[in-house]
C-alpha positions as a Python dict, from the first residue, in 0.01 Angstrom:
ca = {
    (1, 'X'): (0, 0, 0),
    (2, 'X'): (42, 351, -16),
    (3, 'X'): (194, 612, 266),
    (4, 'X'): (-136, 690, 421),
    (5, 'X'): (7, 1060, 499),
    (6, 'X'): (74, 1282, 240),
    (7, 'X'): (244, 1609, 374),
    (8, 'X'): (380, 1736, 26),
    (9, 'X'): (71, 2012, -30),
    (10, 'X'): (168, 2137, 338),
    (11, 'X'): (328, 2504, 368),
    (12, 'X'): (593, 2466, 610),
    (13, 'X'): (476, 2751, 930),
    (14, 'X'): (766, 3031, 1021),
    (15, 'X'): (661, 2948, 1395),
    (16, 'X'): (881, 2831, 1597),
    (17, 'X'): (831, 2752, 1947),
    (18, 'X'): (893, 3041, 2222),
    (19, 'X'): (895, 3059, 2591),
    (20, 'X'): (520, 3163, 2755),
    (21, 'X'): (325, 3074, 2535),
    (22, 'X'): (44, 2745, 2581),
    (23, 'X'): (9, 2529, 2242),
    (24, 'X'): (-151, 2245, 2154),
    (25, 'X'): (-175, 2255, 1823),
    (26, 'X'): (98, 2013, 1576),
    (27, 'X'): (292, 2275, 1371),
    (28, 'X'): (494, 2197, 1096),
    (29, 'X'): (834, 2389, 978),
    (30, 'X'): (1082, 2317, 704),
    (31, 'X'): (1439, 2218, 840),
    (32, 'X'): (1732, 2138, 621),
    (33, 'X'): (1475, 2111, 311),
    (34, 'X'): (1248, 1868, 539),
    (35, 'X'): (927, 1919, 681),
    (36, 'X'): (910, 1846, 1001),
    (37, 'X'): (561, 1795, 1232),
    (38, 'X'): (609, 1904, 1614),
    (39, 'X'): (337, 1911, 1868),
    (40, 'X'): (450, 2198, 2182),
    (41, 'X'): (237, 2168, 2484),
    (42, 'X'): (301, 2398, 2806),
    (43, 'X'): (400, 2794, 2857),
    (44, 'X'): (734, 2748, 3085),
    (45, 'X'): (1070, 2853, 3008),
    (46, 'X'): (1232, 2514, 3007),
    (47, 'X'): (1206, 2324, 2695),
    (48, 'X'): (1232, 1945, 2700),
    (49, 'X'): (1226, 1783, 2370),
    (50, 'X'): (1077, 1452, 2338),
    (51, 'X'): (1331, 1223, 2122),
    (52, 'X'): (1135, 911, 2012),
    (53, 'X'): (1255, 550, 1901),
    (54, 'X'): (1232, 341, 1556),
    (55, 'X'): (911, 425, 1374),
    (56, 'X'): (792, 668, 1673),
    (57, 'X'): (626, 987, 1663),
    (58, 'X'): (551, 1260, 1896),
    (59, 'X'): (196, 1159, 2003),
    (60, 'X'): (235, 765, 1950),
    (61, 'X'): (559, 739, 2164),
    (62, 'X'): (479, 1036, 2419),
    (63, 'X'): (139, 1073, 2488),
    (64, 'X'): (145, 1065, 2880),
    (65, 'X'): (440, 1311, 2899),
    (66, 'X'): (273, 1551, 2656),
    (67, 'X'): (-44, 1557, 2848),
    (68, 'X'): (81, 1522, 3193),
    (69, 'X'): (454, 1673, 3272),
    (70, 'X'): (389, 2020, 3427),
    (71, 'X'): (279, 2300, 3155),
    (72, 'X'): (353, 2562, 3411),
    (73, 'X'): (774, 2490, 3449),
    (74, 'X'): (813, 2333, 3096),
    (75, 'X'): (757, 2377, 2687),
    (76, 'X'): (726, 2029, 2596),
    (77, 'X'): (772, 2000, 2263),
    (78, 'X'): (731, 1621, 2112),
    (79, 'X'): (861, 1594, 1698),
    (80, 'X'): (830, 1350, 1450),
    (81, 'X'): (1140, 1280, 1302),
    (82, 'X'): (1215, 1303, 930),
    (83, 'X'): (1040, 988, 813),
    (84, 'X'): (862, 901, 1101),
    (85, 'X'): (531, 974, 1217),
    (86, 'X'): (364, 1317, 969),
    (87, 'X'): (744, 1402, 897),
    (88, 'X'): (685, 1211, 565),
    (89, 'X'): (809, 1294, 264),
    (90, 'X'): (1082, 1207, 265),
    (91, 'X'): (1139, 832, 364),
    (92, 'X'): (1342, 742, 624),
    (93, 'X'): (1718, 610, 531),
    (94, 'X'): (1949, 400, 721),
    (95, 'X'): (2281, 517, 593),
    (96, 'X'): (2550, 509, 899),
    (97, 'X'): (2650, 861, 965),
    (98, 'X'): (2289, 930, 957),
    (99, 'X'): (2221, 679, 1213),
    (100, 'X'): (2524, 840, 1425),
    (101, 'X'): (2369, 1149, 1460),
    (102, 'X'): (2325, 1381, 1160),
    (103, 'X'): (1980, 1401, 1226),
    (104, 'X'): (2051, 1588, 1560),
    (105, 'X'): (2053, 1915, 1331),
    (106, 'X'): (1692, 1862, 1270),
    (107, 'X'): (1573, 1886, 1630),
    (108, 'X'): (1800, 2146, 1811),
    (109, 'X'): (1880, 2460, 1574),
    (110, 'X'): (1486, 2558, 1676),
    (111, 'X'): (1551, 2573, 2051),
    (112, 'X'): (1761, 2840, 2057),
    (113, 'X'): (1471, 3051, 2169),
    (114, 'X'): (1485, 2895, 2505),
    (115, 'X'): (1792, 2925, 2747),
    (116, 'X'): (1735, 2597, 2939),
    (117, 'X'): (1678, 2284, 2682),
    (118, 'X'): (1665, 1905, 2827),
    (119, 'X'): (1619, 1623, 2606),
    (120, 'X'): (1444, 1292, 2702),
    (121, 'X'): (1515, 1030, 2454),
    (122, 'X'): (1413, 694, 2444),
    (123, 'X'): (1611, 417, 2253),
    (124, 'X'): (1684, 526, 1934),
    (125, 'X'): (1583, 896, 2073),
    (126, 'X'): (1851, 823, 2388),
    (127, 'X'): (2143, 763, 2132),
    (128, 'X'): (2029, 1052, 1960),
    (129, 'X'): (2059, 1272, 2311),
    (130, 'X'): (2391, 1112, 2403),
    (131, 'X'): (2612, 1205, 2010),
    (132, 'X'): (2421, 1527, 2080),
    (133, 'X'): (2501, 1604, 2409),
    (134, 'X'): (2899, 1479, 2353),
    (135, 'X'): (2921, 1566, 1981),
    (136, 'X'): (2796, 1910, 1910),
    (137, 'X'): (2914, 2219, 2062),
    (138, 'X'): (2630, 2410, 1904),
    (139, 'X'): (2412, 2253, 2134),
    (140, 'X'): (2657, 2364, 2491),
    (141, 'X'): (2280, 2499, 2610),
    (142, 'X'): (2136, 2157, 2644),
    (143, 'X'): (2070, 2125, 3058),
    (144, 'X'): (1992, 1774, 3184),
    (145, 'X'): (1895, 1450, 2999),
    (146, 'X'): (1711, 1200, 3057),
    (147, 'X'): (1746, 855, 2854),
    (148, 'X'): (1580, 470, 2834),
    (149, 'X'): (1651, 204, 2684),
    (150, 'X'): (1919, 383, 2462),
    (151, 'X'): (2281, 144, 2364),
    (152, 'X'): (2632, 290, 2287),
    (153, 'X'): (2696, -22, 2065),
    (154, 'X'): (2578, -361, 1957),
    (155, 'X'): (2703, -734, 2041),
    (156, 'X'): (2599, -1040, 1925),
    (157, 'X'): (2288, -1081, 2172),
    (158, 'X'): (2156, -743, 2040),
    (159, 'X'): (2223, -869, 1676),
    (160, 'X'): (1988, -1182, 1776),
    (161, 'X'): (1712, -916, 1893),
    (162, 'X'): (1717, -705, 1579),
    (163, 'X'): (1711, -1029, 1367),
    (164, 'X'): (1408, -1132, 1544),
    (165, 'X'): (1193, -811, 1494),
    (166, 'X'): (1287, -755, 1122),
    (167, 'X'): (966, -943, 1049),
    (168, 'X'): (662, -660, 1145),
    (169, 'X'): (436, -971, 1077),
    (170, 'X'): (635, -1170, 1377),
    (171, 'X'): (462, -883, 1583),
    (172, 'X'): (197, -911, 1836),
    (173, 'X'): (-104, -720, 1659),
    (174, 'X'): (-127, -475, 1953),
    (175, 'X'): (223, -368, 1868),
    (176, 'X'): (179, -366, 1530),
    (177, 'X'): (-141, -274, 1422),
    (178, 'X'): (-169, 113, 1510),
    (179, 'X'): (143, 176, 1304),
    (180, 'X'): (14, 7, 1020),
    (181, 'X'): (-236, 244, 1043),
    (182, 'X'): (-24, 540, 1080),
    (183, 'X'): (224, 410, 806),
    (184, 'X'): (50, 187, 567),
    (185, 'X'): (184, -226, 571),
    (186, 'X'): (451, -161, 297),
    (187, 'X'): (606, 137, 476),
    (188, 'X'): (639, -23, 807),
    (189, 'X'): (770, -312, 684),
    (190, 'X'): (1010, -184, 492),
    (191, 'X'): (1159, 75, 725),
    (192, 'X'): (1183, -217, 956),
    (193, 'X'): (1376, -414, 774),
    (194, 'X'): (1554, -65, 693),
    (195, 'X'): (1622, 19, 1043),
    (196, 'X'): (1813, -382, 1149),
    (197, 'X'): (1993, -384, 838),
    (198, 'X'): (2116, 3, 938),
    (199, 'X'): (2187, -84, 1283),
    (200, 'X'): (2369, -388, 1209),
    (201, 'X'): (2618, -171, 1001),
    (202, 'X'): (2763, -114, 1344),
    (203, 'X'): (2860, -484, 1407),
    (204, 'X'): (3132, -369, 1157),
    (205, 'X'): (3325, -139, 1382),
    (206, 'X'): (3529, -180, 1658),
    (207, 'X'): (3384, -322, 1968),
    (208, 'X'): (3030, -270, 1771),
    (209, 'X'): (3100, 126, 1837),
    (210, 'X'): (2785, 332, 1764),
    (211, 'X'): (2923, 619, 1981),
    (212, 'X'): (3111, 416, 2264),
    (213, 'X'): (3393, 633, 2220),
    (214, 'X'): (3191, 992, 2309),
    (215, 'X'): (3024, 864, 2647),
    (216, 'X'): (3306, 1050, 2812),
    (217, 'X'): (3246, 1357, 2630),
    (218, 'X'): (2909, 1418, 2811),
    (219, 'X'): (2904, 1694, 3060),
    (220, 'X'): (2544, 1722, 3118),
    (221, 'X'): (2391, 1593, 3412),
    (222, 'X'): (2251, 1225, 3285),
    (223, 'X'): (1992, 1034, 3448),
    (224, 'X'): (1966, 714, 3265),
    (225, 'X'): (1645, 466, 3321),
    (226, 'X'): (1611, 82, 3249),
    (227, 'X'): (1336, -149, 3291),
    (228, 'X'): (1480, -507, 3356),
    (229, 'X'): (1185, -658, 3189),
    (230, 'X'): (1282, -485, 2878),
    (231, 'X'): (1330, -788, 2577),
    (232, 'X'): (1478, -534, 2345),
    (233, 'X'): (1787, -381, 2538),
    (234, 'X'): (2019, -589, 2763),
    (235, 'X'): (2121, -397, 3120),
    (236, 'X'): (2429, -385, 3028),
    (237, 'X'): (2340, -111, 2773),
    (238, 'X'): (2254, 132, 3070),
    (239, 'X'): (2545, -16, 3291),
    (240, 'X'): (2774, 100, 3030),
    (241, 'X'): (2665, 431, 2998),
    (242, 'X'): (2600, 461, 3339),
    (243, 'X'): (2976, 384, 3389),
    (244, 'X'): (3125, 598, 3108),
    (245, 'X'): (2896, 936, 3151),
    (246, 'X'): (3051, 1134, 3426),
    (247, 'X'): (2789, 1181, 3714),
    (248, 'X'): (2506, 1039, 3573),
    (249, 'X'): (2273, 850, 3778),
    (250, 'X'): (2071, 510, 3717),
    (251, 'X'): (1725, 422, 3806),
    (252, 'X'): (1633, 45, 3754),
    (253, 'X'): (1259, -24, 3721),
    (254, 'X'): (1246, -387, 3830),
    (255, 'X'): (837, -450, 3646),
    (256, 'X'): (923, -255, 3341),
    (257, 'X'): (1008, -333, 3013),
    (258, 'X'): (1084, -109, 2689),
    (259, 'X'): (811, 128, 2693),
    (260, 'X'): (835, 213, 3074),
    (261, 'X'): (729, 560, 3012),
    (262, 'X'): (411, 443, 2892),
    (263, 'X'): (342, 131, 3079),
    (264, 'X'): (463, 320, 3401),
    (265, 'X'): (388, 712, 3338),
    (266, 'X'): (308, 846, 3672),
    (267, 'X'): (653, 719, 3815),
    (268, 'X'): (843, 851, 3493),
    (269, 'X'): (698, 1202, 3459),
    (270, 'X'): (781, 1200, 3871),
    (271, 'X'): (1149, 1103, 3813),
    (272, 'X'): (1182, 1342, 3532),
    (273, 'X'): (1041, 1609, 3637),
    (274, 'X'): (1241, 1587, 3987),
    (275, 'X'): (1557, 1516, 3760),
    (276, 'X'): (1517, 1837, 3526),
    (277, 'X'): (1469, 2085, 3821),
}
């Protein structure tokens, strides 16, 4: 059916988010012609920006970080990326260059009003932290990172995976159900299917290279998490980039599968938090 969110009568707000200040409130702004929802929580001078994964938004993916990581230190500030979550119109594409990063000018030009920025991404969001992070020189004021679950390229067993979620009506209703309800069945399913047939563009270069070759770029201090439970992303996805990103650190969560941030919040936030100081 339908898009069950309609965001086209919405006036973009001039606000952007600012150091001291305690929200709670989603705001939307307009960002390369997009409007894009973001939901700041917290008063502290440190921004962290909360990248989420395929079909994520702020509050679905982030919940226990936006209510729980300390409001006094940080600006938390959770977004729905164009075509996910309330950041609809438009629809979310798949094209490659898009998928290797373009989207990174969405999130970052509006943290310029802090002087410390960290990013926690998870999956999709990590990739999006690393081309950042190695990529864009506009964004030399990013601090720390933090990423889960994220890959640097795809192989055969991760082609297997992607073929075996295509289907949204393979998924367990627990998974599936509450973004039907956010997106409507047609829109999930097709941005599904969107998202493997994007990814899988990347079996077509070298070695499966989504962005392999910038890992060594990455000056930031890294601390990449894994949980070896996780179905979705092989170890050796956080092996790699624990091997290629100078100085970062790895944290194996032995119960833990994809969503360990969720599943395992009070231990995240901890190891974040610590992390970012």
């Amino acid at each position: 059916g339908k898009h069950s969110i309609n965001t086209a009568e919405r006036k973009p707000s001039l606000f952007y988010p600012t150091p001291g200040k305690a929200y709670s409130e989603c705001s939307v702004m307009e960002v390369n012609g997009v409007h894009l929802h973001y939901r700041p929580t917290g008063e502290g001078e440190h921004a962290v920006l909360l990248l989420p994964g395929m079909l994520g938004s702020g509050e679905s993916d982030f919940g226990p970080q936006l209510k729980n990581l300390n409001k006094q230190r940080f600006t938390v500030v959770a977004w729905d990326p164009r075509g996910y979550g309330h950041s609809i119109p438009p629809q979310r594409g798949y094209p490659i260059n898009n998928l290797r990063g373009f989207y990174c000018y969405d999130y970052f030009p509006q943290m310029l009003n802090f002087k410390k920025v960290s990013l926690l991404g998870w999956s999709d969001g990590g990739i999006t932290a690393l081309i950042a992070a190695a990529r864009y020189l506009i964004f030399t004021y990013i601090h720390k990172m933090v990423i889960w679950e994220a890959n640097a390229y795809v192989t055969d067993e991760d082609e297997r995976i992607y073929h075996g979620i295509r289907d949204v009506s393979n998924w367990s209703e627990r998974i599936r159900k509450p973004l039907e309800a956010l997106y409507g069945r047609k829109y999930l399913a097709q941005t599904c299917e969107g998202w493997v047939d994007g990814i899988l563009q990347f079996r077509d270069q070298p070695d499966g290279n989504i962005c392999r070759h910038l890992q060594h770029l990455i000056k930031r201090p890294t601390l990449i998490l894994h949980g070896e439970k996780d179905p979705l992303v092989p170890r050796f996805h956080a092996d790699f980039i624990h091997k290629h990103v100078k100085g970062s650190r790895l944290h194996l969560m032995p119960e833990a599968k994809h969503n360990l941030h969720l599943r395992f919040p009070d231990e995240f936030n901890k190891l974040a938090e610590d992390f970012l100081q």
